[in-house]
N, C-alpha and C positions, 0 to 999 in steps of 0.2 A: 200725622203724615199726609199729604199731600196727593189723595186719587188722579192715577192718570184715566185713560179710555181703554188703556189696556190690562188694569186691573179691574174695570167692569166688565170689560167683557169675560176675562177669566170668571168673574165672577157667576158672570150669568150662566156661560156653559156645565159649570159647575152646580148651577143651583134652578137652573130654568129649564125644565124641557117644554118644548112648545110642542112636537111632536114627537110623538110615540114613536120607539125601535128607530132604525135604518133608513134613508133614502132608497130610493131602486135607482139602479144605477143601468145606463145605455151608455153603448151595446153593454147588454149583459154577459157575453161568453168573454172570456177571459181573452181567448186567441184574438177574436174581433177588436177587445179593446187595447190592443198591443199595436193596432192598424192604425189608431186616430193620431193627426199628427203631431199633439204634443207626446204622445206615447214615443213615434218614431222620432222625433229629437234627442229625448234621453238615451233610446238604443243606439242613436249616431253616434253621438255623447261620448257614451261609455265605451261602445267597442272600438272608437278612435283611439283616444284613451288609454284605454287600458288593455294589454295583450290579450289574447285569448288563452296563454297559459296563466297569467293572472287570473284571470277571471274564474278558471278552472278551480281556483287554489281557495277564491272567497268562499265559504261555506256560508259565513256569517256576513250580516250587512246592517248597517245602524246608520242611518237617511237623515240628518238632521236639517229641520227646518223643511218638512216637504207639502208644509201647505197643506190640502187637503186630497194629497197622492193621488191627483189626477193620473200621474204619470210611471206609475207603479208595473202597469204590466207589461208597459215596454220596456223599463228599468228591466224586469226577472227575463224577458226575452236574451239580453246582453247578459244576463249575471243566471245562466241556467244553474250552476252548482250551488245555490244560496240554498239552505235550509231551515236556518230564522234568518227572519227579519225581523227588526225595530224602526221605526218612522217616530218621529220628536217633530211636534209644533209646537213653538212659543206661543203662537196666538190663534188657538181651535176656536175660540170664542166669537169669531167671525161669523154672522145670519148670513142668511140668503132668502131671497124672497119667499121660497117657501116654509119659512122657519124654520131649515135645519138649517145648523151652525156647522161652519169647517172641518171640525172633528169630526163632525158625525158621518161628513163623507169619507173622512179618512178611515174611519174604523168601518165603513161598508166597502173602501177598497183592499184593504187589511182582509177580510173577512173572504171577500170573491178569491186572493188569491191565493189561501190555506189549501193546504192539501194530504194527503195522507201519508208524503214525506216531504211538505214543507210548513212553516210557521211562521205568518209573520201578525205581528199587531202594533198598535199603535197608543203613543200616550201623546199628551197634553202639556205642555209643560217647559221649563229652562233647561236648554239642557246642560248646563254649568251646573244647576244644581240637583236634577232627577236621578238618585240612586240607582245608578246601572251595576256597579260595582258585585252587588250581593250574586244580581242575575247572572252577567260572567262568569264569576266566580261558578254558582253551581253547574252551570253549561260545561264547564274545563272539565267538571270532574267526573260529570255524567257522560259526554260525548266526546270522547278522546280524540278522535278519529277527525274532527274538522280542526283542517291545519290554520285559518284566516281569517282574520275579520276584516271589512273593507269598511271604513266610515266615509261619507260624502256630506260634502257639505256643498251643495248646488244654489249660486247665486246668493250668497252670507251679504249680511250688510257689511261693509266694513268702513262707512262715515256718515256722520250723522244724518246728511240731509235725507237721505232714502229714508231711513228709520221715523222723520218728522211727515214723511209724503204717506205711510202707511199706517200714519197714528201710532208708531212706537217712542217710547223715551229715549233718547238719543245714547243713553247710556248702554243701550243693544249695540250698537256699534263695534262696540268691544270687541271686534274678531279675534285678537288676543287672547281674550279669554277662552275662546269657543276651542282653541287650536291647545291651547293649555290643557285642558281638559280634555282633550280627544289623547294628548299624550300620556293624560294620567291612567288614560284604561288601560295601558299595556302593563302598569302593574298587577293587573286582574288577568290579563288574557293573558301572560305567561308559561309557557315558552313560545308560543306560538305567534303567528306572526301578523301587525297588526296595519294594514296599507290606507292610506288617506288618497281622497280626490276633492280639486276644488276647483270650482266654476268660478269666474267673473265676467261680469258685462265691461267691455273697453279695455283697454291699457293701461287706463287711469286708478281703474280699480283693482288689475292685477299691480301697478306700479305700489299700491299700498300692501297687498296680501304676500307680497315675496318676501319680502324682508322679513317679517311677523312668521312665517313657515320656518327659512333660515335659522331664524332663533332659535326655535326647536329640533331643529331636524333638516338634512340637503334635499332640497326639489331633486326627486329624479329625471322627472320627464316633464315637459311642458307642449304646447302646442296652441294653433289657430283654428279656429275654425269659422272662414269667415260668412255674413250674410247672405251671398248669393248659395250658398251651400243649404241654408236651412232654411229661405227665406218661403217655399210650402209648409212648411213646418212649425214655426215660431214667428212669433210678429216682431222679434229684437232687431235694432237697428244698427249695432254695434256690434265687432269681432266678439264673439266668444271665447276667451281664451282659460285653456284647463292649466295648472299645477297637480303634483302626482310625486308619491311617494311614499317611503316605508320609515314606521315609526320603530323606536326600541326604548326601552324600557331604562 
């Protein structure tokens, strides 16, 4: 079978440490880094988004695709009620000049934003195919009391060329499957209630992701947000636009 660039890299994250432990991460206080501006993007993000009695109701939150969650503490700024979190990247396997790889910032932003009533960590991995199932599962039965889960999937590929521009095999694309799969959790998270959010860059992009949601499930809510709004904030040059809505099982 035929190696791509992104089964070495998995490869190597998996089998290479070039540095020892964690990166240090700046600013180090958690509040400070809730300040930087791709932090403040995601809390625009979301609390445009998503109501604040939603927000109230997410206990739970599973981040897929977040990269190496630069943007994590302005995420928990918007989404205060979270008490786990999960963060999924397809490809942690990503270096950086200093020899840590993707992941390993992920898991030092996982790490800073633990607390003594919250959890959050981070894996590596597909999320089509990473056993979330079992973990759900024992969370329902241990912690009754968290009524929600919210999954996000923030800027998905959903056609090939991105996927060829980031060294992925075009067969990530699939947003299809990513969305399949988000609705197969609600047979875990049952009875409780399980809300999706999703990012696109353009029209063009949300012109492919609506229909592919429909499938599943009715967009609740949708919205704009255009560049002159975030344009201290992110360097995108195109609307932003979210889809929003509730899965069932």
């Amino acid at each position: 079978m035929m190696r791509t660039t992104l089964d070495f890299r998995s490869w190597a994250y998996r089998s290479l440490r070039l540095r020892p432990g964690l990166p240090k991460l700046r600013p180090r206080d958690l509040k400070a880094a809730a300040e930087t501006p791709e932090s403040r993007f995601y809390r625009l993000i979301l609390e445009r988004a998503l109501s604040s009695e939603v927000r109230q109701q997410c206990h739970r939150w599973l981040d897929v695709g977040c990269r190496n969650w630069s943007y994590l503490s302005g995420a928990l700024e918007a989404l205060p009620a979270v008490r786990q979190g999960i963060g999924i990247e397809l490809d942690p396997g990503r270096i950086y000049w200093n020899g840590f790889y993707r992941g390993n910032y992920a898991h030092a932003e996982a790490a800073r934003a633990c607390s003594q009533t919250r959890t959050i960590h981070f894996l590596g991995g597909d999320f089509t195919k990473v056993p979330l199932e079992p973990e759900l599962r024992a969370l329902n039965e241990e912690e009754k009391e968290y009524p929600a889960l919210l999954v996000t999937h923030f800027f998905p590929f959903v056609s090939a060329e991105p996927c060829r521009a980031w060294g992925l095999p075009k067969t990530y694309s699939n947003f299809d499957a990513l969305i399949a799969r988000t609705q197969a959790l609600c047979h875990w998270h049952r009875p409780r209630t399980v809300r999706w959010l999703s990012l696109h860059q353009g029209e063009w992009e949300a012109e492919i992701a609506r229909p592919l949601w429909e499938k599943h499930c009715p967009i609740e809510s949708e919205g704009v947000l255009g560049p002159l709004e975030f344009q201290a904030l992110w360097p995108g040059k195109h609307p932003v636009i979210w889809l929003a809505g509730t899965l069932s099982a």
